[in-house]
TORMIGU-871714 format. One line per 10 residues: their letters; for each residue z, y, x of N, C-alpha, C, O, CB. Coordinates in steps of 0.05 Angstrom, whole numbers. Glycine has a CB too. Layout:
// residues N
A	Z Y X Z Y X Z Y X Z Y X Z Y X; ...
***
This chain:
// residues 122
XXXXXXXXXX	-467 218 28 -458 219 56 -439 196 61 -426 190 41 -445 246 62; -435 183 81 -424 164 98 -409 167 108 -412 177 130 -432 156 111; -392 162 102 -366 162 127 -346 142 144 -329 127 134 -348 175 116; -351 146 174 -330 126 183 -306 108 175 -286 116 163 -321 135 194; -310 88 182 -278 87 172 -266 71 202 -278 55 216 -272 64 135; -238 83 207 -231 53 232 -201 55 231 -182 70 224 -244 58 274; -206 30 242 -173 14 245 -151 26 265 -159 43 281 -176 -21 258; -128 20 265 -108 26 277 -112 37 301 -101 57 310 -94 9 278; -136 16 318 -140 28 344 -160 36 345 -175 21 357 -138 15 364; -172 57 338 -198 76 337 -220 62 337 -240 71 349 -201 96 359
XXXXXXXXXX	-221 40 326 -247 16 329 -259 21 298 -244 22 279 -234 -24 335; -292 25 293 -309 30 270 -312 9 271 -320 -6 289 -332 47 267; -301 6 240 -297 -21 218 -318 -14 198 -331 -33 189 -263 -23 201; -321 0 194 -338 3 165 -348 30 159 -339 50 170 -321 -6 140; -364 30 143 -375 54 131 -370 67 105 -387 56 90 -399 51 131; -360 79 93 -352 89 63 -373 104 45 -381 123 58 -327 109 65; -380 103 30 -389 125 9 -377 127 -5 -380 110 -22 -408 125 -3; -359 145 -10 -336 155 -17 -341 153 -48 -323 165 -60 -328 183 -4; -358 143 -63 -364 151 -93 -360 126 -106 -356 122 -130 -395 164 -100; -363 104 -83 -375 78 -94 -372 53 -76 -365 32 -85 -404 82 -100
XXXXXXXXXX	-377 55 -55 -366 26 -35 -366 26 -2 -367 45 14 -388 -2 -41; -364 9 1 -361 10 34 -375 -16 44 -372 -39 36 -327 12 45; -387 -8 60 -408 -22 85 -398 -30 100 -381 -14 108 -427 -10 101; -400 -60 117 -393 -69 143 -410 -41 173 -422 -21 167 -409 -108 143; -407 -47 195 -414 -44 212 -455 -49 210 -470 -31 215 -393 -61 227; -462 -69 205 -484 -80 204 -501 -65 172 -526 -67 171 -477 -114 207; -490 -53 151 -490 -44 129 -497 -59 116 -520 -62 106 -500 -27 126; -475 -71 113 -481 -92 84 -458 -86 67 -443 -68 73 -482 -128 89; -453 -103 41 -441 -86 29 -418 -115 26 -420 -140 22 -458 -68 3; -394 -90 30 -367 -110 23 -350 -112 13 -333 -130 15 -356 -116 33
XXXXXXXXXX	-351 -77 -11 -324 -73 -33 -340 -54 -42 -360 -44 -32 -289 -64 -24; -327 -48 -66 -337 -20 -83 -313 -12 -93 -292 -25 -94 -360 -23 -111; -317 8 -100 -283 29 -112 -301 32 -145 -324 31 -156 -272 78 -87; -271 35 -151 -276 31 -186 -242 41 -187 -224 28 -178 -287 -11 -202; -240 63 -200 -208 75 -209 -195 72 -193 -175 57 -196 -193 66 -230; -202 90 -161 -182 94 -145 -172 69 -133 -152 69 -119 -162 108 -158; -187 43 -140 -178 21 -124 -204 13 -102 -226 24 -104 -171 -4 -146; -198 -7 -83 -220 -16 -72 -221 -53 -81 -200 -67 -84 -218 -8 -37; -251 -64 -83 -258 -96 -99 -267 -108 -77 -279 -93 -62 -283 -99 -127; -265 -135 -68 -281 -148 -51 -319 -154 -68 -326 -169 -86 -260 -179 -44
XXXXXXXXXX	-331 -142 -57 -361 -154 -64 -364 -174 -76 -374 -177 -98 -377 -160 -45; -354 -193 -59 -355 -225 -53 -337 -235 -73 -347 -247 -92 -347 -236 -23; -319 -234 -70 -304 -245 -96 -296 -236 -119 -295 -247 -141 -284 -252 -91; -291 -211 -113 -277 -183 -133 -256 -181 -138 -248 -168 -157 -283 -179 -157; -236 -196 -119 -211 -185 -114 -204 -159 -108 -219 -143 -96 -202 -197 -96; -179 -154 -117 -167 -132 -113 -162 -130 -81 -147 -146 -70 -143 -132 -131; -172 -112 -68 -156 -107 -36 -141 -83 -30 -136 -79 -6 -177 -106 -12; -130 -61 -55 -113 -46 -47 -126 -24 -63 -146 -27 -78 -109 -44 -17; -109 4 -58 -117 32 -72 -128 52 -48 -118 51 -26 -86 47 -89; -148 69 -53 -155 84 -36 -149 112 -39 -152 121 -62 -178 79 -34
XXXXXXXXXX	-142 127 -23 -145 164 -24 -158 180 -13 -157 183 12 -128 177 -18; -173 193 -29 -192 205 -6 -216 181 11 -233 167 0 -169 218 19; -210 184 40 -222 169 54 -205 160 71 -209 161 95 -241 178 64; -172 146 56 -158 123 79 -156 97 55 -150 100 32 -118 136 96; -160 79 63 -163 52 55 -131 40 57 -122 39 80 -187 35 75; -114 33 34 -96 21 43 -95 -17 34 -109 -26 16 -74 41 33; -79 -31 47 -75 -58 33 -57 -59 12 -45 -40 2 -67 -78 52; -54 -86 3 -47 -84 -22 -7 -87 -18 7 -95 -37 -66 -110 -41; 3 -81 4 24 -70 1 35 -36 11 56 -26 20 36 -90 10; 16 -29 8 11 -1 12 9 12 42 16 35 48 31 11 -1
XXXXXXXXXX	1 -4 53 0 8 77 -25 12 91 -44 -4 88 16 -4 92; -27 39 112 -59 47 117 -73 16 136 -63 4 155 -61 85 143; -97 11 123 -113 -9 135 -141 3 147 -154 -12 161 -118 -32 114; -152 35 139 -173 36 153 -177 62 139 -179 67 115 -193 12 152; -178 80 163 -185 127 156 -207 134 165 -222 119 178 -163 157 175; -210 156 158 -238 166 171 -219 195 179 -196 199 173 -272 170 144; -234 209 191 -224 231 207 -208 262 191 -194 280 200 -250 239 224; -220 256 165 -213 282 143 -199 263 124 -203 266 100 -242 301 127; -186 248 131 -158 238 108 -131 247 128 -130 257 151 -157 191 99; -112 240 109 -77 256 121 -76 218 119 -86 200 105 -47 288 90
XXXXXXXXXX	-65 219 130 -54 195 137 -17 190 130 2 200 142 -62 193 168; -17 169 106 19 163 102 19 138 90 -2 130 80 39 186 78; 35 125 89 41 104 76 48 108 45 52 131 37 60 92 91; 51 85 29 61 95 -2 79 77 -2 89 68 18 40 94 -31; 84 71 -24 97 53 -42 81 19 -44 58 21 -34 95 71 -72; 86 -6 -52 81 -20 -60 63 -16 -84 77 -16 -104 99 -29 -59; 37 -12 -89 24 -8 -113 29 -33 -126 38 -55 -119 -4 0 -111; 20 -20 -151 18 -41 -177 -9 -51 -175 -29 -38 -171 23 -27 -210; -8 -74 -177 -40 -91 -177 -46 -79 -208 -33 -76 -228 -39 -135 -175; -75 -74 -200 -86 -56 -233 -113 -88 -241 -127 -106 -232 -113 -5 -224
XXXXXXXXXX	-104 -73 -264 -119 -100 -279 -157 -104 -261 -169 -87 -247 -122 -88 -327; -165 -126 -267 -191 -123 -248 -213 -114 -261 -220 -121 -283 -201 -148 -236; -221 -102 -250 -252 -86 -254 -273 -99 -256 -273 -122 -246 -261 -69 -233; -298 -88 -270 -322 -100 -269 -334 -94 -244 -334 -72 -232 -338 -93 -290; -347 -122 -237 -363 -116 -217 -382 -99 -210 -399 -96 -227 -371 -130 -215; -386 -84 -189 -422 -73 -188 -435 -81 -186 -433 -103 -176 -434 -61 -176; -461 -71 -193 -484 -90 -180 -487 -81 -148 -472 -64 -138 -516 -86 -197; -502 -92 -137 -511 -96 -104 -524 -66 -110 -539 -59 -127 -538 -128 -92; -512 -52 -89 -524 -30 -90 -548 -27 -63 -544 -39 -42 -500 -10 -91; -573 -10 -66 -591 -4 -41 -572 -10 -12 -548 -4 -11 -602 31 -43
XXXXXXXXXX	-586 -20 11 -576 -19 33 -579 11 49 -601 20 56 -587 -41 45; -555 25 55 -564 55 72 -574 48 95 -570 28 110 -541 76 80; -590 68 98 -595 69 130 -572 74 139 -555 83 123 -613 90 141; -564 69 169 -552 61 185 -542 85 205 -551 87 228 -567 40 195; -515 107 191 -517 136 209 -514 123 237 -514 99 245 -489 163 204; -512 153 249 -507 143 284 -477 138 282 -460 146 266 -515 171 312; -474 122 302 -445 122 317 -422 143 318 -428 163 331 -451 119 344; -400 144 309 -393 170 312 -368 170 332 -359 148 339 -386 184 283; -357 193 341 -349 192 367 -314 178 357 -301 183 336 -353 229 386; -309 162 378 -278 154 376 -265 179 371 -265 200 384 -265 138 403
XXXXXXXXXX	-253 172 352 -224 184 344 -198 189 369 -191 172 384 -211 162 322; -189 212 368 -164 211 379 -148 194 358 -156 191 334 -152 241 384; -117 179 373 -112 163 360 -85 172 344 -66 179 357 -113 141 374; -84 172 319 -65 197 303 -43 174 301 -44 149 303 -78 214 267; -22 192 298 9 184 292 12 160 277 -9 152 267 24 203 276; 32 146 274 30 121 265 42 135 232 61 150 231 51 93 286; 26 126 207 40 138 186 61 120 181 65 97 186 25 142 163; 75 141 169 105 124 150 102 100 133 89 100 112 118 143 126; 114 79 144 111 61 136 92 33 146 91 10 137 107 72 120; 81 45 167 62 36 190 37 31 179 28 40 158 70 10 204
XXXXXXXXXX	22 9 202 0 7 197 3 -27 187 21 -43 193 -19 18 223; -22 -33 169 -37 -55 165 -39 -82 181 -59 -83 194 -59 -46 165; -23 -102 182 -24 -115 197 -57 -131 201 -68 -143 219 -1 -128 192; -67 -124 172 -92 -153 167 -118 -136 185 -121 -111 186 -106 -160 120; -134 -159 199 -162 -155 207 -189 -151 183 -183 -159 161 -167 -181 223; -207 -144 186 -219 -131 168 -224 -162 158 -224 -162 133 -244 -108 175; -227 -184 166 -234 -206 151 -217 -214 136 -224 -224 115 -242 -224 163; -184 -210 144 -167 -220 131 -170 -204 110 -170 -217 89 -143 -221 143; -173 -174 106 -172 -163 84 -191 -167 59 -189 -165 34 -174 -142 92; -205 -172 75 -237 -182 57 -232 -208 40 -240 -213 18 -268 -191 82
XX	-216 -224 55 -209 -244 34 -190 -252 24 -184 -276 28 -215 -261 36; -172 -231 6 -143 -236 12 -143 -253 -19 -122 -263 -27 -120 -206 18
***
């Protein structure tokens, strides 16, 4: 299963499979999780730690939720040593659209300043 993910202002950024990586808009593929962290595809940089289904950057702050995460800020994580890549995984089909979010509280510690591109290539 698939799940939304969107930015600060209720805008769908991406798609998650919560087991293994996350999809642009268009479903292609642009990070994979490997020990609670999230990797750029493309390069395999580190872009931050994930919980559940909220995406944070790599100074701990929320960059992108889906509707069944709690939403907070953390701490400054520790950059964790880098992971092996995945391989390219199948392209999903493409769920429907899902309805805008009401727009939830700003968590502690705020939100994410970076655009999904900035994040993608940090």
């Amino acid at each position: 299963m698939l799940y939304p993910l969107f930015d600060k202002d209720c805008n769908l950024i991406a798609w998650l499979d919560p087991s293994k990586n996350i999809f642009d808009t268009d479903m292609q593929w642009i990070a994979y999780i490997s020990s609670n962290h999230i990797w750029s595809s493309c390069s395999g940089n580190w872009l931050g730690p994930i919980e559940g289904t909220v995406c944070y950057d790599t100074n701990g702050k929320v960059f992108a939720w889906s509707n069944n995460g709690s939403l907070h800020g953390k701490a400054r994580p520790a950059r964790p040593a880098r992971a092996a890549r995945h391989a390219r995984p199948a392209q999903p089909a493409r769920p429907a659209r899902p309805a805008r979010p009401a727009r939830p509280a700003t968590p502690a510690g705020g939100w994410s300043s970076l655009s999904l591109n900035e994040w993608l290539n940090q």
